[in-house]
C-alpha positions as CSV (number, residue, x, y, z in Angstrom):
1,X,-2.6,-10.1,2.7
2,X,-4.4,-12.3,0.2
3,X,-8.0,-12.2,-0.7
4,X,-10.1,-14.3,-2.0
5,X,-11.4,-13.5,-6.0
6,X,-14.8,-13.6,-6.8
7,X,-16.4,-14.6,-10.0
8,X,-19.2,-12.5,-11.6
9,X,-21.8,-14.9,-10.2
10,X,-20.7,-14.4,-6.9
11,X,-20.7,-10.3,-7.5
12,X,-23.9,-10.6,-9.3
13,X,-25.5,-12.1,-6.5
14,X,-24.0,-10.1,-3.7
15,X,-25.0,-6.8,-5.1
16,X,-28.8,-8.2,-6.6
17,X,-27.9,-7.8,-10.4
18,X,-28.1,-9.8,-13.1
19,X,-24.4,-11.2,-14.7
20,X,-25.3,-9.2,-17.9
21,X,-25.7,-6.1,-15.9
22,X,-22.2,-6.7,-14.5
23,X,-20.9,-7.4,-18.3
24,X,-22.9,-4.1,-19.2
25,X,-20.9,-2.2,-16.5
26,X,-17.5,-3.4,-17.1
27,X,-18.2,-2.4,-20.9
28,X,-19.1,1.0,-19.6
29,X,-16.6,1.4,-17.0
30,X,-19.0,1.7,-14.4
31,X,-17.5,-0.7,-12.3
32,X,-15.0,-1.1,-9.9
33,X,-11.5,-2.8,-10.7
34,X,-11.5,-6.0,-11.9
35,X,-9.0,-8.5,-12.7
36,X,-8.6,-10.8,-16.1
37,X,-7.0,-14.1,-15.6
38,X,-5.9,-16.3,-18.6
39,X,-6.1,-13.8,-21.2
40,X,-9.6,-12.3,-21.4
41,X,-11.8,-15.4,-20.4
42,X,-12.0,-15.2,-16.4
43,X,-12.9,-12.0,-14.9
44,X,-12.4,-12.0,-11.3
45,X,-12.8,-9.0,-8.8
46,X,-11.2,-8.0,-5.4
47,X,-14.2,-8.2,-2.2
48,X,-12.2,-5.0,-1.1
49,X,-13.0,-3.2,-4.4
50,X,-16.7,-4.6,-4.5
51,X,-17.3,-3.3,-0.6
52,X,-15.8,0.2,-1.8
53,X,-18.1,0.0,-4.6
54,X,-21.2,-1.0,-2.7
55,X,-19.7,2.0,0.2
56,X,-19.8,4.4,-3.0
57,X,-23.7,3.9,-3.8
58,X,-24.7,4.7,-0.2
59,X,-26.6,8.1,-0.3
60,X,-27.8,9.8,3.3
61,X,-31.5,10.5,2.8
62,X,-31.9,12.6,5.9
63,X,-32.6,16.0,6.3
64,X,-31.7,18.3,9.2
65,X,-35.2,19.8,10.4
């Protein structure tokens, strides 16, 4: 199955960051998988990666009473 690859813009905005943050993270390995295309100038990413990433910052906030 084919997905389609999203550009740092379209990360960026789905997740509310800046595209510098994304650059920052992907320096620092803090991001998901992402794929380089034509050498090193396109960075694309998978939406399955990105949703796994979003699924991994979900922290339960309640508390059994």
């Amino acid at each position: 199955m084919s997905q389609k690859l999203l550009t740092s813009s379209e990360v960026a905005e789905q997740i509310g960051v800046a595209i510098n943050t994304l650059k920052m993270w992907r320096a620092k390995n803090k991001l998901p998988k992402f794929i380089r295309l034509n050498g090193k100038k396109l960075v694309r990413y998978k939406q399955s990666d990105i949703d796994d990433f979003i699924a991994a910052c979900v922290y339960n906030t309640e508390h059994n009473l």
